[in-house]
C-alpha positions in Angstrom: 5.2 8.8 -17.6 4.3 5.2 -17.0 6.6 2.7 -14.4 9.1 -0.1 -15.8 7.4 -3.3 -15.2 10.5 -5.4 -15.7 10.2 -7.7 -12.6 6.8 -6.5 -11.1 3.9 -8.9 -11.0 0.8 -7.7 -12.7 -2.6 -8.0 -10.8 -6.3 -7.1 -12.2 -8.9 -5.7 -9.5 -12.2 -3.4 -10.9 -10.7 -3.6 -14.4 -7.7 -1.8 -14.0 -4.0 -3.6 -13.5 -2.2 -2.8 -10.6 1.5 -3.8 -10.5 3.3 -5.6 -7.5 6.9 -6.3 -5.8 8.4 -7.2 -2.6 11.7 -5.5 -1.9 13.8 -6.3 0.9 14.5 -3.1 3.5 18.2 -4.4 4.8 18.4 -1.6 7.4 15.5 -2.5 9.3 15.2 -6.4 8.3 12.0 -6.2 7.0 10.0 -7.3 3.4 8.0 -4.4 1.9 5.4 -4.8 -0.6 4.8 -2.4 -3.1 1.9 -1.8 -5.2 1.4 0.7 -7.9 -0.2 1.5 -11.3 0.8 2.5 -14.4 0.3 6.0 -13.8 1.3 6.5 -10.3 -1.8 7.4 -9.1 -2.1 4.6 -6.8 0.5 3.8 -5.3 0.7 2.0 -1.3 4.1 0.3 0.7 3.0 -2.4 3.6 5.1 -3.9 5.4 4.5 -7.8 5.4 4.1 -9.0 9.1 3.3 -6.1 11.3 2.1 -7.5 14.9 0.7 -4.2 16.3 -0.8 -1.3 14.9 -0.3 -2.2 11.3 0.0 0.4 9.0 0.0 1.3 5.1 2.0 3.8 3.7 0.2 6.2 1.2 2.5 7.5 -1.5 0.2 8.5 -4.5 -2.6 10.6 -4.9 -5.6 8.0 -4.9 -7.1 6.2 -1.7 -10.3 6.1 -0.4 -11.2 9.8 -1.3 -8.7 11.0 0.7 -7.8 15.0 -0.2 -4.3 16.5 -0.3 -2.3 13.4 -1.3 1.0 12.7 -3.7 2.9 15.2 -1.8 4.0 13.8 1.0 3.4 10.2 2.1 0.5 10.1 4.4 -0.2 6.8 7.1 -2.9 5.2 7.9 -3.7 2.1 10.3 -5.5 -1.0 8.2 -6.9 -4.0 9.5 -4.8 -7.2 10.7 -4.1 -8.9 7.4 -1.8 -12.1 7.7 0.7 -10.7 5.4 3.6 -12.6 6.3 4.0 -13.4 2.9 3.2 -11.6 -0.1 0.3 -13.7 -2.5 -1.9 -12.2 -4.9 -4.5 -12.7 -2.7 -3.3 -10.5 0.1 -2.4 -8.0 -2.9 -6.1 -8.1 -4.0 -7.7 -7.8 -0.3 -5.1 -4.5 0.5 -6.1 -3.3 -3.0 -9.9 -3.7 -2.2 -9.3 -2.2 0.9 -7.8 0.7 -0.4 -10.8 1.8 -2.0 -13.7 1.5 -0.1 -14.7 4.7 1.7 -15.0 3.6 5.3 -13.7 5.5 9.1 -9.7 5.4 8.5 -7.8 6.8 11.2 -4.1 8.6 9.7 -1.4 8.6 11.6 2.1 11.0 11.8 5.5 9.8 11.6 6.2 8.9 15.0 2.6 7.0 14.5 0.5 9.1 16.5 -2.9 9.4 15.6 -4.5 12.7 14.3 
C-alpha cells in the first residue's frame, strides 16, 4: 500500500523519489523531518538541530544493509549536519547518507551504544 502524498515534498536521489515533511513534536518542542518512499521501505525521522550526539531514527526496513529492520525502530548516530532547517539539500545529503555502507554505530533507547 503506497503513502498519501498530500502535503509531502517529493525529492529524486539514484532515480528513485523519496517523499519529505517536517512535523512539529509539541511535547518536546522540537521539528522532525520525515523521509519516506512510496513503499515504505525507506523510511528515517531526524530531528532538525541536534547539538550532541545526533541521531537518525530507522523506522523501515532499508538502510545501509543493515539486517533485522521494519520491526522495531532501530538508532543510529550520523554525522553533524546543520539541520536547523529542513532544505532539499539537507534531505539529499541524509538520503545519501543513508545508503552508503560505511562503520555506523546503533544506539538503544536510552542512547547507549551497542
Amino acid at each position: 500500500m503506497s503513502i498519501s502524498k498530500k502535503g509531502l515534498r517529493k525529492i529524486e536521489r539514484n532515480n528513485r523519489e523519496f517523499f519529505w515533511y517536517v512535523k512539529k513534536d509539541d511535547d518536546w518542542n522540537q521539528s522532525i523531518l520525515s523521509i519516506i518512499t512510496d513503499d515504505k521501505k525507506f523510511h528515517v525521522s531526524y530531528i532538525l538541530g541536534q547539538k550532541t550526539c545526533p541521531i537518525i531514527t530507522v523506522k523501515g526496513k532499508e538502510f545501509k544493509g543493515v539486517d533485522n529492520l521494519g520491526r522495531d525502530w532501530k538508532q543510529f548516530h550520523v554525522p553533524d549536519w546543520e539541520s536547523n532547517i529542513a532544505t532539499p539539500a539537507l534531505v539529499a545529503q541524509i538520503i545519501d547518507w543513508c545508503f552508503v555502507i560505511e562503520d555506523i554505530v546503533s544506539i538503544d533507547y536510552e542512547s547507549n551504544n551497542y
